[in-house]
Structure formats: C-alpha cells, structure tokens
N, C-alpha and C positions, 0 to 999 in steps of 0.2 A: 504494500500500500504506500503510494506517493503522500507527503501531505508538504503542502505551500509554509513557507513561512514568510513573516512578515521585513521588510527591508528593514525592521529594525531589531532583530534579533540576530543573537550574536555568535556566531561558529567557530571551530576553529581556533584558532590563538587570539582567540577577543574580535578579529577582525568582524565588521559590518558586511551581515551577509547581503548578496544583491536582489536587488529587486529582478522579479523574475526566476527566482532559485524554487528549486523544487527537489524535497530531498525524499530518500527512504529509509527506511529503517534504521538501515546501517551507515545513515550518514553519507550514503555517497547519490548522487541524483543529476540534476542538468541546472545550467544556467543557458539562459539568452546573448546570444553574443550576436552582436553587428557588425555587419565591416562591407567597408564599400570596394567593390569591383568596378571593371569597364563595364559598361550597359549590352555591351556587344557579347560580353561572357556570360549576363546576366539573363539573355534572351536564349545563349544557346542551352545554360542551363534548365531554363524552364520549359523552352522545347523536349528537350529529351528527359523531362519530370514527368512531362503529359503523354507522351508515347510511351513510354513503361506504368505510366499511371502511377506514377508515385510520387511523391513530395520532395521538395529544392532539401529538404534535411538529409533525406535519404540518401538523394546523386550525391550531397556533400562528402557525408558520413562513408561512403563508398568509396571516392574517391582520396579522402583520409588514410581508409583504411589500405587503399591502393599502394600508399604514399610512404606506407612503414607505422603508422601508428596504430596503438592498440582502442580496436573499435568490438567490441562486442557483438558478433552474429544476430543475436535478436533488436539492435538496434537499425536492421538492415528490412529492415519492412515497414512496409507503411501500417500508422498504428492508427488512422482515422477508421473510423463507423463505416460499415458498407456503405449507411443511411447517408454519407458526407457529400455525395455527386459526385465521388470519384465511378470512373467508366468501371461496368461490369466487366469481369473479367482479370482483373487486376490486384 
C-alpha cells in the first residue's frame, strides 16, 4: 500500500520531503521529477507512448533501464485503469 505524504513531513536525515512523494511501506516509493527536453524528443516520445499504448513514464523508465540503471521489471507497465482510454489491447 502506497500512502502520500505531506511536503511537510520529514524523511530521511531530517531532510523536507517533496511535494509529490509517494512512499511505501518500506520507505522506499516515487517522486515527480521534471526536466525539460527538445520539443522535437518530446513528440517523438509520445509518438511511440501511443503506438505501444503506454505512458511517457514507461518509454522513460525503459529507456533508463536500457541505459544501465536499476529499474525494477514491474515498473515497466503501464499501471492506469483499463477504464483510463488507453487503446484496447495494450
């Protein structure tokens, strides 16, 4: 079980956890991270998010893991709702 916590609670070695954190059990979970690309990478990405039917986290996460770092196999699917509009089949 995931559960949120507030950007004003405190983790770790005192540090302010971020807005956006989502942790589990064990302390360990996701944050939101932004960063800007060329618009041109950012289109090819989402082309091919929509033709495998799965989400820009995913191709990231993928690619990531392509890259040498350690990305965890069940992080490599898309976790929305059938119910989400994503294309049948996907």
């Amino acid at each position: 079980m995931l559960k949120r916590r507030a950007a004003t609670d405190r983790v770790g070695r005192g540090a302010c956890a971020q807005r956006g954190t989502t942790l589990d059990e064990n302390g360990g979970g996701e944050i939101m991270m932004s960063l800007k690309v060329p618009t041109q990478l950012r289109d090819e990405i989402r082309a091919k998010a929509l033709k495998e039917g799965v989400t820009l986290r995913v191709i990231v996460l993928r690619a990531l893991k392509a890259a040498g770092f350690e990305v965890d196999d069940a992080e490599l699917s898309d976790r929305r709702p059938a119910h989400s509009g994503r294309r049948k089949g996907s």
